[in-house]
C-alpha positions in Angstrom: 16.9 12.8 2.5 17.0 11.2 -0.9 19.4 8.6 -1.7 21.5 8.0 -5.3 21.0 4.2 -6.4 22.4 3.1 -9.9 20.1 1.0 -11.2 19.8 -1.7 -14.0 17.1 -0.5 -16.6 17.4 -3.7 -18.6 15.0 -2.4 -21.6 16.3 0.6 -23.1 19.2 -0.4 -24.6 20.6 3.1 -25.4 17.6 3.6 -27.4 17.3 7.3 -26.7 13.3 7.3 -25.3 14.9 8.4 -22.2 17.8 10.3 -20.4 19.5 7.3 -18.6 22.8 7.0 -20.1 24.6 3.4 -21.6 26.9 1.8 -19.3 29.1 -1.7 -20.2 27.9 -3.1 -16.7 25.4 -3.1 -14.2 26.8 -2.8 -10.4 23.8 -4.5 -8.9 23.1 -7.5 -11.4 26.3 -7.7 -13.8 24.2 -7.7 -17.1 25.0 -4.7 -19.9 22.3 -2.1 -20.0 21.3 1.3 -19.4 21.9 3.0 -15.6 21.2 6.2 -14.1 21.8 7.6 -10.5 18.8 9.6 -9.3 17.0 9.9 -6.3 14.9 6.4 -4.8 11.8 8.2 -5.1 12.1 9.1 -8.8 13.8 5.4 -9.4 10.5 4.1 -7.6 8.4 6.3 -10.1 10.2 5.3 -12.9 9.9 1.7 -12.2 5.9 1.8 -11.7 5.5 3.9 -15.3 7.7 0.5 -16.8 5.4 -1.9 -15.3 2.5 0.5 -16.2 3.7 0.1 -19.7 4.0 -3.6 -19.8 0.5 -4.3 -18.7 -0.7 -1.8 -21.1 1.1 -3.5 -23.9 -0.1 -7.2 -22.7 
């Protein structure tokens, strides 16, 4: 069973590179920024391709 987590992006910033949409607030940290309600395994995924991305770029 998968569970639906909104989740903070805290990068995108509407910029279209993805299909998360643009919300005024976060539920989980407060801050503006982009959310998206998918499953946790997908959320996991997307969160090791971000930090795949960052040590690439460092």
């Amino acid at each position: 069973m998968t569970t639906a987590t909104q989740i903070h992006c805290g990068q995108c910033q509407g910029s279209g590179a993805h299909p998360w949409r643009w919300n005024e607030r976060c539920a989980g940290c407060g801050g503006r920024g982009c959310y998206v309600v998918m499953p946790e395994a997908a959320i996991l995924a997307a969160q090791r391709a971000a930090v795949a991305r960052v040590r690439g770029a460092a």
